[in-house]
GUNUZA-454465 format. One record per residue (C-alpha): x, y, z; residue in three letters. Coordinates in steps of 0.2 Angstrom, whole numbers, plus 2048, in hexadecimal, padded with zeros to 3 digits. Example, Ala and Ser with C-alpha at 12.3 -4.5 7.8 and 13.67 -1.06 7.14 Angstrom:
BEGIN
83E7EA827Ala8447FB824Ser
This chain:
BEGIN
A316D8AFFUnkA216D1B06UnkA296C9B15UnkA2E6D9B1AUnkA1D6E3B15UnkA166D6B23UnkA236DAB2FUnkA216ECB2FUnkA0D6EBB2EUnkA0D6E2B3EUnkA196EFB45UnkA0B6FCB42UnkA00702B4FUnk9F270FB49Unk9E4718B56Unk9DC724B5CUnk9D972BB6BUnk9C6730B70Unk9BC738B7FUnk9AF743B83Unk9B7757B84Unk9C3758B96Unk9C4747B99Unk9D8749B97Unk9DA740B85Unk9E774EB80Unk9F174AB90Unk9F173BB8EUnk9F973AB7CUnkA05744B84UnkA0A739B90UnkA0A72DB84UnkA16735B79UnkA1F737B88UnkA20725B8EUnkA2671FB7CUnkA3372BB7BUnkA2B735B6FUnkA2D745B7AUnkA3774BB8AUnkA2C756B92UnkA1A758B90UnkA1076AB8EUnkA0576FB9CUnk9F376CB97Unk9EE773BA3Unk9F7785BA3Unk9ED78AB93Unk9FA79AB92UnkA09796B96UnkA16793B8BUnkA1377FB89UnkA04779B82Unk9FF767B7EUnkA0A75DB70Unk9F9758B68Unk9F376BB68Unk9FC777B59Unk9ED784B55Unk9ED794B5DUnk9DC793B64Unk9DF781B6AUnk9EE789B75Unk9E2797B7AUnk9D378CB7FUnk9DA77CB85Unk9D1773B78Unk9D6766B6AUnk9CB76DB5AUnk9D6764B4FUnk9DB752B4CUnk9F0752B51Unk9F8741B48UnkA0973AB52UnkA1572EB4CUnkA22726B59UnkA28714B5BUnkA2870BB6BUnkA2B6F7B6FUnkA326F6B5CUnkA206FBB58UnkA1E70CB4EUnkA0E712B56UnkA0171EB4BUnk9F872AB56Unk9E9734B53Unk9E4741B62Unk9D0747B5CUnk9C6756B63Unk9BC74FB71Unk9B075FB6EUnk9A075AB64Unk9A0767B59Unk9AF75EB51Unk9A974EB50Unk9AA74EB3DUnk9BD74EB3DUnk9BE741B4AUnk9B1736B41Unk9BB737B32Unk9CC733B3CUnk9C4724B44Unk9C471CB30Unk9D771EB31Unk9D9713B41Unk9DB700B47Unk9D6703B58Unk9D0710B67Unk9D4717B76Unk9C671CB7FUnk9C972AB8EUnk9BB72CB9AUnk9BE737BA9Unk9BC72DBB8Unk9AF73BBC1Unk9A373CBB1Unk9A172CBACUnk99A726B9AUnk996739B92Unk98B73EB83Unk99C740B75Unk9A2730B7AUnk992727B78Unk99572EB66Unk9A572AB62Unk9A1718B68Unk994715B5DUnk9A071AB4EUnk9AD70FB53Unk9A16FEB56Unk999701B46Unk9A96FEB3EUnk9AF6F2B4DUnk9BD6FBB51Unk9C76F3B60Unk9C76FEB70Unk9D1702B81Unk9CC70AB8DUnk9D5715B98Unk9CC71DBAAUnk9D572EBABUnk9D4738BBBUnk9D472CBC9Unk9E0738BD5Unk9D1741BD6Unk9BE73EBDFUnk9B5733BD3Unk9AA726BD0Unk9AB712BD9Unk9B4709BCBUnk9A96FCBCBUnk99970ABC6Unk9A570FBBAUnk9A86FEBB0Unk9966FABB2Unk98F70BBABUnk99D708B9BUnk9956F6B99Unk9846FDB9AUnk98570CB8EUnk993707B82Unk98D6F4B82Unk99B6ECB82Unk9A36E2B8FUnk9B26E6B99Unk9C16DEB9FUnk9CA6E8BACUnk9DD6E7BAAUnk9E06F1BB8Unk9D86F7BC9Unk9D9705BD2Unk9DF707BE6Unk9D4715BEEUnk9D0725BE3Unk9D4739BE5Unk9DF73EBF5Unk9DE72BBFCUnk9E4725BE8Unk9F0718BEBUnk9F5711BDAUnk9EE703BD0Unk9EF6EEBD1Unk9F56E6BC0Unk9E86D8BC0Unk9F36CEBB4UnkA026D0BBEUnk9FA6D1BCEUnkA056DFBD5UnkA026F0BDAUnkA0A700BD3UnkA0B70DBE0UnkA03720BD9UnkA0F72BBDBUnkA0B73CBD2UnkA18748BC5UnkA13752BB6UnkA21753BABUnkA2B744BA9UnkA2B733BA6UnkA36727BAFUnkA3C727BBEUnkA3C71BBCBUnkA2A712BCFUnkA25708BDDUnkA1E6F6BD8UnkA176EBBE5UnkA156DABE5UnkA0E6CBBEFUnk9FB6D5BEEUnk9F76CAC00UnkA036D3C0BUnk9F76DAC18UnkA056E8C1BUnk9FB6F1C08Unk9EC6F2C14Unk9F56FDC1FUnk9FD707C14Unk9F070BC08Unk9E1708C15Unk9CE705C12Unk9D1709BFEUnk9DE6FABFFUnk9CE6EEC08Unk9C36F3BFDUnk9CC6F3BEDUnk9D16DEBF1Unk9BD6DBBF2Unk9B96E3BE1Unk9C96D9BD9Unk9C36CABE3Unk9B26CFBDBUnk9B86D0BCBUnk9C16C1BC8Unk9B16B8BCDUnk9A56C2BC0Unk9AF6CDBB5Unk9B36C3BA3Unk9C36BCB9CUnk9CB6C7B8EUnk9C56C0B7FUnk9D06C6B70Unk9C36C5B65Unk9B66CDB6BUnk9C26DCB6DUnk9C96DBB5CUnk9B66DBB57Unk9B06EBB63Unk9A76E0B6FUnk9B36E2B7DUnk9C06EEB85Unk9CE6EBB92Unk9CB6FBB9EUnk9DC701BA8Unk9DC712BB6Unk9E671DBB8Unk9EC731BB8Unk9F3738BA8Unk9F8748BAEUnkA03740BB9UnkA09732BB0UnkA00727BB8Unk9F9716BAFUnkA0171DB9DUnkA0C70DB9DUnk9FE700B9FUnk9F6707B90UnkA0670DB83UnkA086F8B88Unk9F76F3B85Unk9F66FCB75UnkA076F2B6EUnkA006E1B73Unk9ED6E2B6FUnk9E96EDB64Unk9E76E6B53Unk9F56E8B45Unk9ED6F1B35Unk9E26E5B2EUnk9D96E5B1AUnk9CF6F5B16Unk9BF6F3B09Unk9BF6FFAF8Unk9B3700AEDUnk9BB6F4AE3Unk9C06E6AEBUnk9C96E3AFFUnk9DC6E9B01Unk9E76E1B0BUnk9F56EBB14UnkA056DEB0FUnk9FF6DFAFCUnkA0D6E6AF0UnkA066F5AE8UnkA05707AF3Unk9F270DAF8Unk9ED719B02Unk9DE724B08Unk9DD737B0DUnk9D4736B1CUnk9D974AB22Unk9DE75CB1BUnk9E3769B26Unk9EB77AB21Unk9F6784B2BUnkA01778B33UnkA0F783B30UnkA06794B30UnkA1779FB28UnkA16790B1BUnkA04792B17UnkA0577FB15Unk9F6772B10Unk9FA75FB17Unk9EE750B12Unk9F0744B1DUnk9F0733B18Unk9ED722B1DUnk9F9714B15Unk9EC704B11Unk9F86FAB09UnkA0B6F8B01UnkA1B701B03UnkA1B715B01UnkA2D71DAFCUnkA3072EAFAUnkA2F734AE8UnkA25724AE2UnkA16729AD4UnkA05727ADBUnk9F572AAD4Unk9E6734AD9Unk9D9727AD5Unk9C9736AD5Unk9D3743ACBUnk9DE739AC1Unk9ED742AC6Unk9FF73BAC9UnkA07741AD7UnkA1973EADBUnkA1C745AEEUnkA2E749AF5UnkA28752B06UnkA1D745B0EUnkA21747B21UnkA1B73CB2EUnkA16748B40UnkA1774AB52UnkA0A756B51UnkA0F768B4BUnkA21760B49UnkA24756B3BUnkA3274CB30UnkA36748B1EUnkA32736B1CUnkA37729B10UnkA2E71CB12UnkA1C716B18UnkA13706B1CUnkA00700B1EUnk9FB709B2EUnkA04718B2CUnk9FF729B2DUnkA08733B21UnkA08747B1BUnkA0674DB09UnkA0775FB06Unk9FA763AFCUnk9F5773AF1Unk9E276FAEEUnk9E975FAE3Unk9E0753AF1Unk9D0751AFAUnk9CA748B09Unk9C6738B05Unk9D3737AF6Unk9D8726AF2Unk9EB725AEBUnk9F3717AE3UnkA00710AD8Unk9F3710ACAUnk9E5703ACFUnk9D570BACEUnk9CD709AE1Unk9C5716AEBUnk9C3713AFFUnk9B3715B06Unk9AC719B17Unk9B272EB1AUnk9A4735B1FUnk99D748B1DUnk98D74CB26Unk98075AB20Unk981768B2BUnk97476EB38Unk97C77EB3AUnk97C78BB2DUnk9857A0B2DUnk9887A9B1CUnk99A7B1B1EUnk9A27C2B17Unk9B17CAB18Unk9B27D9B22Unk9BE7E1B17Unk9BA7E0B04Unk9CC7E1AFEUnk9CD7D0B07Unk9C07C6AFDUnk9CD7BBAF4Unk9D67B7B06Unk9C47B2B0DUnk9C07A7AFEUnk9D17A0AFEUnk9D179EB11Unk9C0794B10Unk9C478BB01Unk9D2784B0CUnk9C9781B1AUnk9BB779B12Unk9C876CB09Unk9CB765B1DUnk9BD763B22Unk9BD76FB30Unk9AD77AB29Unk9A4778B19Unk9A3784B0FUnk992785B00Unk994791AF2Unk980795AEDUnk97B793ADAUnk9717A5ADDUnk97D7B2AE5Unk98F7B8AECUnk98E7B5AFFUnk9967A5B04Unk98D799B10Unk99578EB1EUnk98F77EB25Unk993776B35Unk98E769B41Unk991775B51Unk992786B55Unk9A3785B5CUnk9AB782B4AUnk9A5793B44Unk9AF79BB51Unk9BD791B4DUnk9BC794B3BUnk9BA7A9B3EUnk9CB7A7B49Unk9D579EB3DUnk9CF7AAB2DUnk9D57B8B39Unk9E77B0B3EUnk9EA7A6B32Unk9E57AFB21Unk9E27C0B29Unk9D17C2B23Unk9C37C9B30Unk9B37C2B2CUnk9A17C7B30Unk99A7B5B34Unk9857B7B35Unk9787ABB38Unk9707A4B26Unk95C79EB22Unk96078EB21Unk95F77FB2AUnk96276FB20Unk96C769B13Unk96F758B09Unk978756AFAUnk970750AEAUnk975742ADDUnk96A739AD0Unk96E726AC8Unk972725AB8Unk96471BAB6Unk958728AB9Unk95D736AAEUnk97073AAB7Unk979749AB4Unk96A751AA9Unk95B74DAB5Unk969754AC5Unk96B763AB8Unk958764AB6Unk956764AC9Unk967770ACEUnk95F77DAC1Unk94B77DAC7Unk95377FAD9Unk96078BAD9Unk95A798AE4Unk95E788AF0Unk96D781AEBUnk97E782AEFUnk990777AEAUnk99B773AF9Unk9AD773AF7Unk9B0763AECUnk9A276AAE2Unk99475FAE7Unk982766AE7Unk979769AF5Unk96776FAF7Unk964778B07Unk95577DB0EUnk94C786B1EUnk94077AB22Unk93E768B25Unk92D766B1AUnk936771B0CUnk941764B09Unk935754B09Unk92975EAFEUnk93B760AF2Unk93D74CAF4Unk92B748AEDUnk92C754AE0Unk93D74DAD9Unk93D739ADDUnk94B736AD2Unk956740ADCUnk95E739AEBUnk963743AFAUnk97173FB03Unk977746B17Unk98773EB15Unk991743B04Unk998731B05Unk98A72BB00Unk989739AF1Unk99A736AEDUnk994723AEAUnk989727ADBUnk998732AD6Unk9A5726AD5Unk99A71AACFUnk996724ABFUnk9A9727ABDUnk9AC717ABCUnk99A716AB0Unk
């Protein structure tokens, strides 16, 4: 059995796919799905109403705005490799979501529009994945169009990202005078040719790259594209495989991915270089994916998949052992047993019953409020996975229903939204009116459209007084649950429990909550619930 847990843990493929909004990172995992036979025909990304939309998009605002505002996870198998997808909202007021997705990967895509360059969200996104040296491609999307000089573009990428790069491929002229690109391993030319829909087809390779006939045909891009190669092969680096497996340096490849163009390179690249899924540290002690024994870790909730169904699925990434269908698992936080027969693996809104799972995965649980993001399940060992982060919100709206015969859909409605993720949701110690929390504006709009159409609530979202938040623990050591007690009951009138019932204090002001600090030393204030869920854990385990 362990000879064939390696086998198909080297098969797996897991990443995600990241890049600053409209860079085309939902196109691209289109055409990705589309290249590895996942999918036919892709949806217009572009026609934002017509009656294809992008695989990756399934919410009914995504198809109205053109946006990604959820994480989509695909599945699909290509070069006897099964290959894990995760498409993220490029817009930073999700950045929560794709920070936590990013804990579920091996490796990155990066997308950076040719025109734009290095933008603010992928800076971001960057500095999540190098500080858990994550492994990173990168793919320069939108070369039919004007851009910028290649060579501008790999030198701003080494000079904001810090991290060398190896080009893989080069690019022949750019926008109306695009001519294709050079496979600098192969030394041969594919020829661009454009089309939307449909992968396949016949392609024009060119070989012998000294033929002076490519000047004529492809002109003063052609000259000057053989300077920057010659260039290149003088002063760019060798691919080093470690230093990529260690986030220090990314093979770069150009292309178009709304017309198919330099999709291949990249669905290849991701079979031979990105890494297989490697060991993954708990609290406990490190966990190898070839061990015997099933573990797992809820990385993501998301409700509605499945509107008429009113479903909940937790999505969950397989750390170690075989999963089958029906098998008992424990839920290490709660205790609980669960024995699922409805896990489904996804191709976005589409899914299929599965049954079975290895390390790498990505597998769907339905869920009824049993699990919670960051939920460690096992075959009984007690281990909790760490590193999913939650960030104190910087944005703060009380929220009412505008109909008062639909209180109980709102609370339900939030109660289910606030288990993904999406919002969070703060019940006060002191009074009825719920309060949300979020990172950007744009999730509050999201959250009233999905209460309207998804649980048919209309609700009155309004700004609130306050400004900051951290959650609150205290050690065992210095008084635990009595002295946290002491210090939720003299600060009521500022407190509030999230939705896994941990205790917030929020207040208006910045010196309000340092003058709270120096009053109360033994308590410790936390903008990232991991770090409260520590002290949690570690006096469960006490």
């Amino acid at each position: 059995m362990s000879a064939d847990l390696a086998t198909q843990v080297r098969r797996r493929r897991t990443f995600a796919i990241i890049s600053h909004p409209d860079a085309g990172k939902t196109t691209l995992t289109e055409k990705l799905l589309l290249f590895s036979g996942a999918i036919q025909i892709a949806g217009s990304v572009k026609a934002r109403k017509a009656a294809r939309h992008a695989t990756s998009d399934w919410m009914e605002i995504e198809k109205q705005r053109g946006i990604s505002v959820a994480s989509s996870v695909m599945q699909m198998e290509y070069r006897d490799c099964v290959i894990n997808l995760l498409d993220t909202p490029g817009h930073q007021d999700f950045s929560e979501d794709t920070y936590r997705v990013l804990t579920a990967v091996d490796a990155a895509l990066m997308v950076i529009d040719a025109a734009n360059g290095v933008e603010p969200q992928t800076r971001r996104l960057l500095q999540v994945c190098r500080a858990r040296n994550t492994p990173i491609l990168t793919f320069v999307n939108k070369m039919d169009r004007e851009v910028q000089e290649p060579l501008a573009l790999m030198d701003e990428i080494e000079r904001e990202l810090g991290m060398s790069v190896v080009p893989f491929t080069w690019p022949v002229g750019m926008g109306k005078l695009f001519g294709g690109v050079v496979d600098l391993r192969k030394k041969q030319m594919r020829v661009f040719s454009p089309g939307e829909d449909r992968a396949g087809g016949d392609e024009e390779v060119l070989t012998d790259l000294d033929n002076p006939a490519y000047a004529e045909r492809f002109g003063m891009g052609w000259d000057q594209s053989q300077n920057e190669i010659e260039l290149l092969g003088a002063a760019a680096p060798e691919f080093d495989e470690e230093a990529f497996l260690e986030g220090h340096q990314t093979p770069m490849f150009f292309g178009s991915a709304i017309n198919n163009f330099g999709v291949q390179e990249v669905l290849d690249a991701l079979v031979d270089l990105a890494p297989a899924p490697g060991a993954r540290p708990s609290m406990q002690r490190e966990v190898k994916p070839e061990e015997a024994k099933f573990s797992g870790v809820v990385f993501k909730i998301q409700a509605n998949m499945d509107p008429s169904h009113r479903d909940r699925i937790a999505f969950l990434r397989v750390a170690s052992g075989h999963f089958e269908r029906g098998m008992r698992l424990k839920v290490v936080r709660s205790g609980k047993e669960l024995r699922p027969n409805t896990v489904v693996s996804f191709l976005s809104q589409r899914r299929e019953l599965l049954d079975e799972a290895f390390a790498g995965d990505i597998i769907g649980i339905p869920n009824h409020g049993v699990l919670q993001l960051g939920d460690t399940l096992t075959e009984g060992e007690q281990l909790q996975f760490t590193g999913l982060p939650f960030f104190a919100p910087e944005l703060f709206r009380t929220v009412e229903v505008a109909d008062p015969l639909k209180t109980k859909q709102l609370r339900a409605g939030l109660t289910q939204l606030g288990e993904e993720g999406a919002i969070q949701v703060f019940r006060p110690v002191l009074g009825t009116v719920l309060l949300l929390g979020a990172v950007g504006q744009l999730q509050f709009e999201v959250v009233a459209h999905r209460l309207e159409h998804e649980y048919g609530v209309r609700a009155r979202i309004q700004p609130a007084r306050y400004a900051l938040a951290r959650w609150v623990t205290c050690d065992p050591d210095d008084g635990g649950d009595k002295e946290l007690q002491r210090f939720i009951d003299n600060n009521a009138h500022r407190i509030a429990y999230d939705a896994v019932n941990a205790p917030a204090i929020l207040v208006e002001y910045a010196p309000e909550l340092r003058a709270v600090e120096a009053n109360w030393p033994k308590i410790k204030f936390h903008a990232l619930r991991e770090h409260a869920g520590l002290i949690f854990q570690k006096r469960m385990d006490d």
